[in-house]
C-alpha positions as CSV (number, residue, x, y, z in Angstrom):
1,X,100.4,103.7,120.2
2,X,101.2,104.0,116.5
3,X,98.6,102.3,114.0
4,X,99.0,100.0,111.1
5,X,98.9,101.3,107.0
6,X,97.6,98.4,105.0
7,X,98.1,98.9,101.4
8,X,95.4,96.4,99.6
9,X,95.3,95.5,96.3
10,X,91.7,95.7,94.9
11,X,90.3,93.9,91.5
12,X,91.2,94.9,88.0
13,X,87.9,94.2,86.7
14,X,85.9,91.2,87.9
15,X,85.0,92.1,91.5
16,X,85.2,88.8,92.7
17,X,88.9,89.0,92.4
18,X,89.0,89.9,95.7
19,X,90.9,88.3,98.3
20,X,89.2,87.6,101.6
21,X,92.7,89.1,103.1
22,X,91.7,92.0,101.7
23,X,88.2,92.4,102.8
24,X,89.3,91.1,106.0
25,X,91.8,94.3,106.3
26,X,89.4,96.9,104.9
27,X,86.5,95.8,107.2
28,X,89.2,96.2,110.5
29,X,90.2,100.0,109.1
30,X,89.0,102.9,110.7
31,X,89.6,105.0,107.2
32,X,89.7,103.4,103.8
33,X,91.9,106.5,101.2
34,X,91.3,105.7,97.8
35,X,91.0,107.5,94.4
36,X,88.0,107.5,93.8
37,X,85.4,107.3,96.4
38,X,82.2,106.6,94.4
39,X,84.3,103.9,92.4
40,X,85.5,102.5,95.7
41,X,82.5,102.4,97.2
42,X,80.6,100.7,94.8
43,X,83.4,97.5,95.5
44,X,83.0,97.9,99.4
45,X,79.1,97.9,99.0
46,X,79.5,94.6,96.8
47,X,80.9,93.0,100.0
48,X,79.5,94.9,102.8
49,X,82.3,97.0,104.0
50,X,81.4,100.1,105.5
51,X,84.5,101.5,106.7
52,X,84.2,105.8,105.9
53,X,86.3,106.5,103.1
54,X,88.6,109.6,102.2
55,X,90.4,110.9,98.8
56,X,93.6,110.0,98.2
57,X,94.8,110.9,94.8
58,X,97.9,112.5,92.7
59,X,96.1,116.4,93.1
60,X,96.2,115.7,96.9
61,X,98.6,113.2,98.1
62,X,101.2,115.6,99.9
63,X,98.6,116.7,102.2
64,X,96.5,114.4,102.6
65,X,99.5,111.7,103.7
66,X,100.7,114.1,105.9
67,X,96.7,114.1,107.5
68,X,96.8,110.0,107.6
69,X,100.2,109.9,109.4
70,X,98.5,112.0,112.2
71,X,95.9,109.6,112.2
72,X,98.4,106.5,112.0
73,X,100.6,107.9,114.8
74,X,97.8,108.3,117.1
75,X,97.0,104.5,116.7
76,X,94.4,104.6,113.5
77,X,93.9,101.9,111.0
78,X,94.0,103.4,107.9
79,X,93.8,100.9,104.6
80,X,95.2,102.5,101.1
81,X,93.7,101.3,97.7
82,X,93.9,102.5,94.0
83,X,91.2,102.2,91.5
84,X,92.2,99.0,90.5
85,X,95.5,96.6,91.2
86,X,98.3,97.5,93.6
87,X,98.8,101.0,94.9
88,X,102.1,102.6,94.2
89,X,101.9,100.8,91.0
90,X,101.7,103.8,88.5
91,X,99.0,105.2,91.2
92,X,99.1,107.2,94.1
93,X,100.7,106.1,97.5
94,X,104.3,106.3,97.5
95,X,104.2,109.6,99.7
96,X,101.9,108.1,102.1
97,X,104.2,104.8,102.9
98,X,107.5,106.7,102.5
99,X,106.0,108.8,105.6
100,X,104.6,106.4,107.6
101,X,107.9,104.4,107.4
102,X,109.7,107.4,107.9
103,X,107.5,107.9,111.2
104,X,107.8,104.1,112.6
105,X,104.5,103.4,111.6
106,X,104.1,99.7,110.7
107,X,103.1,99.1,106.7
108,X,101.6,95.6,105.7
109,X,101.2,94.9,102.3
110,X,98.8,92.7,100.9
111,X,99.1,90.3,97.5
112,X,96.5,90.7,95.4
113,X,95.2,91.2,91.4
114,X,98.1,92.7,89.2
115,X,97.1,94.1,85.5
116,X,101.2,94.0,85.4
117,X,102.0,90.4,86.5
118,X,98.5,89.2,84.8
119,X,99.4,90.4,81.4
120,X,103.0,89.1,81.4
121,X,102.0,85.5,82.2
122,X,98.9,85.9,79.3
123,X,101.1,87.4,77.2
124,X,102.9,83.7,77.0
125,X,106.5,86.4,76.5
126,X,109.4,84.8,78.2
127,X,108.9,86.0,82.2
128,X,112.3,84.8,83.9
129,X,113.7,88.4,83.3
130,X,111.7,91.3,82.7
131,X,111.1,95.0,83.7
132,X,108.3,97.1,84.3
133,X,108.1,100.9,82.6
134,X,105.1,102.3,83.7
135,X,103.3,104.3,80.6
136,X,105.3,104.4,77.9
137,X,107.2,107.3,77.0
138,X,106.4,109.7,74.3
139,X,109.5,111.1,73.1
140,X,110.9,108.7,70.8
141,X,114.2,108.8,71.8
142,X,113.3,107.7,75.3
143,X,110.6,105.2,73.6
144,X,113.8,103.4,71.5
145,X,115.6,103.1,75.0
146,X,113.0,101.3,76.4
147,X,112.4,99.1,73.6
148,X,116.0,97.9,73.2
149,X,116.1,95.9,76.3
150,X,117.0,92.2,76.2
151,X,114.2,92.0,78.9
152,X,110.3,91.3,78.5
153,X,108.9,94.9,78.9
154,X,105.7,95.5,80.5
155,X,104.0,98.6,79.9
156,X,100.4,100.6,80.5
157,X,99.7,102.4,77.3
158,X,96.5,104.4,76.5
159,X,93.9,103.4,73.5
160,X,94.6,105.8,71.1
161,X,98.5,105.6,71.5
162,X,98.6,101.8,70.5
163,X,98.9,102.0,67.0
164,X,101.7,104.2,67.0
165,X,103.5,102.8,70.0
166,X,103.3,99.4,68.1
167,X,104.5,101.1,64.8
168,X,107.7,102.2,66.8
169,X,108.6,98.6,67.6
170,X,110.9,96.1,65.2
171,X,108.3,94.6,63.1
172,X,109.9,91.0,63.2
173,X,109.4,91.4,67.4
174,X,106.9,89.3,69.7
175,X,104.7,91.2,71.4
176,X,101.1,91.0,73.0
177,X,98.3,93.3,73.6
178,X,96.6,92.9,77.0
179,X,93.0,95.2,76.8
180,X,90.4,95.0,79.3
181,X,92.2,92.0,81.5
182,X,89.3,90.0,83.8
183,X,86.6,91.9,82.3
184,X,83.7,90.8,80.5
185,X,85.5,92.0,77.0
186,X,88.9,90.6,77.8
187,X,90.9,90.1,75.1
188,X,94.6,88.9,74.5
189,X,96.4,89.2,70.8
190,X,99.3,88.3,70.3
191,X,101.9,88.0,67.2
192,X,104.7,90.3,65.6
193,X,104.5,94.0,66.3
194,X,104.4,94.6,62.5
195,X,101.4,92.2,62.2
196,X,99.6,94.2,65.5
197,X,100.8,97.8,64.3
198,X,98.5,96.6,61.7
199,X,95.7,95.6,63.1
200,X,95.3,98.4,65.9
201,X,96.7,101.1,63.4
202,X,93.1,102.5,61.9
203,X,91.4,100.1,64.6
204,X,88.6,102.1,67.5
205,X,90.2,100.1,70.0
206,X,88.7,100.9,73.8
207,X,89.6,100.3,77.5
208,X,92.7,99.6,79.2
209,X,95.7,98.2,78.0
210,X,98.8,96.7,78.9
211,X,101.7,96.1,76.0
212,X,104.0,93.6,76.6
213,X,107.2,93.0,74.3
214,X,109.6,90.5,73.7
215,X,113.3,90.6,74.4
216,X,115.0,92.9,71.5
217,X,117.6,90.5,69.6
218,X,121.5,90.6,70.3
219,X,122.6,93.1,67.3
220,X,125.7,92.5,67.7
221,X,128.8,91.1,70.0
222,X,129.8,94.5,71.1
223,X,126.6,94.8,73.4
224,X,125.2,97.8,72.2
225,X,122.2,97.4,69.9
226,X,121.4,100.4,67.2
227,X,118.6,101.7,69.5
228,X,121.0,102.4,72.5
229,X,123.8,103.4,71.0
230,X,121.0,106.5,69.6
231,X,119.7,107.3,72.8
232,X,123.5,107.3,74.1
233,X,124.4,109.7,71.0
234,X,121.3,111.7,71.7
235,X,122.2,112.2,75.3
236,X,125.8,113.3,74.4
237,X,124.5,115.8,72.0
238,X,122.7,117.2,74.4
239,X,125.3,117.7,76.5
240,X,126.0,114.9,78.9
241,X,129.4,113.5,79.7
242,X,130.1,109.9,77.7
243,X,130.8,108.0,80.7
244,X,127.0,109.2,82.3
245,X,125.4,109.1,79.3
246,X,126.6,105.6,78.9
247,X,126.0,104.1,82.5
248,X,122.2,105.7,82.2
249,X,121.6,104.3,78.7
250,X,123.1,101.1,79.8
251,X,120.8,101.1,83.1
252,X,118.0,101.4,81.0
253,X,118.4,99.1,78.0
254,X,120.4,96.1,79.4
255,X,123.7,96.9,76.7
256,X,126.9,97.0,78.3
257,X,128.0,101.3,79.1
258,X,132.0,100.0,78.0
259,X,130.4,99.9,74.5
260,X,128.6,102.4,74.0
261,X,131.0,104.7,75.4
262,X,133.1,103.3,72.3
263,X,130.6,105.4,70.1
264,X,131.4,108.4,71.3
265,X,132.9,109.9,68.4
């Protein structure tokens, strides 16, 4: 008889963010994988759990989901958590439920804290449309793509990127810095980017951060702001074909791939 893979969100910060869902599902598993044992532990001994725990993390995760499978198939309980938040959300996971689906093994996924969805509601950004990017990217064609959607973006970015990352970002723009969200040193500051490029640019700033940015304004009626219509130049240049560059730039920016393709030339 196959087993059940619960994946179960765990808190970003203040412990008692904890769903009794959750504890519920990690005190029924036979195996809790995590990422880091010690730091997992010292949550489960907050509440008593004493389920054994194995590493799960992104220098492992091919073997060890192919290890937890075996134990799913022969009718284990096996719960998944990252460090903090949802797994599979910029942490380790997506092998393990890809194979347990892929081997009939039934996946239940819990609700639960979100630094993502936490910092876009704080952020007091327009929600109704908006896309998630993971970490930033550092190559600043790439980082112009991503910042020239007419959605809300949502991004991780690390401490000592901010003040560049901000820097790169229209100056008149809205956007809100997110650092250390449910902990003790919580803090949520919002304005223009050129007024936070400011602020963070010489600034020690510390902990974990999630950006989140405004809509970029319409430039135009021809649906192709300055920023995409780059990244679709920069693509050609590199070789791409106009009408694939232009689909992918307009998949990831939100302007309309019959206009850009008009810059080809």
């Amino acid at each position: 008889m196959s087993g059940r893979l619960l994946v179960v969100p765990t808190p970003i910060g203040n412990l008692e963010d904890i769903t009794l869902r959750a504890l519920s599902a990690l005190r029924d598993a036979d195996v809790i994988a995590c990422e880091d044992t010690r730091r997992t532990r010292v949550l489960l001994d907050r509440f008593g759990v004493k389920a054994p725990l194995v590493s799960y993390h992104e220098h492992n995760e091919a073997a060890r989901a192919r290890e937890l499978v075996g134990r799913l198939s022969d009718g284990a309980v096996v719960a998944l958590v990252s460090d903090a938040g949802m797994p599979l959300v910029s942490d380790p996971g997506f092998v393990l439920v890809r194979e347990a689906i892929a081997a009939g093994v039934g996946v239940e996924v819990l609700p639960g804290p979100s630094a993502v969805l936490t910092a876009l509601v704080a952020s007091g950004l327009p929600s109704a449309s908006w896309r998630f990017v993971g970490f930033l990217p550092r190559k600043i064609g790439e980082l112009r793509a991503v910042l020239a959607s007419r959605e809300t973006v949502v991004a991780f970015e690390s401490a000592k990127r901010l003040g560049k990352s901000l820097a790169a970002i229209d100056p008149a723009r809205q956007v809100a810095v997110c650092r250390e969200l449910t902990k003790v040193h919580e803090e949520v500051v919002r304005g223009t980017a050129g007024e936070l490029a400011s602020r963070y640019s010489d600034a020690s700033v510390k902990g974990e951060i999630v950006l989140v940015v405004g809509p970029a304004a319409d430039d135009g009626d021809d649906g192709a702001p300055d920023e995409a219509v780059a990244a679709f130049r920069e693509l050609v240049a590199a070789g791409a074909k106009p009408r694939v560059a232009a689909r992918v730039v307009a998949g990831l920016t939100g302007a309309r791939a019959n206009a850009l393709y008009e810059h080809r030339e």
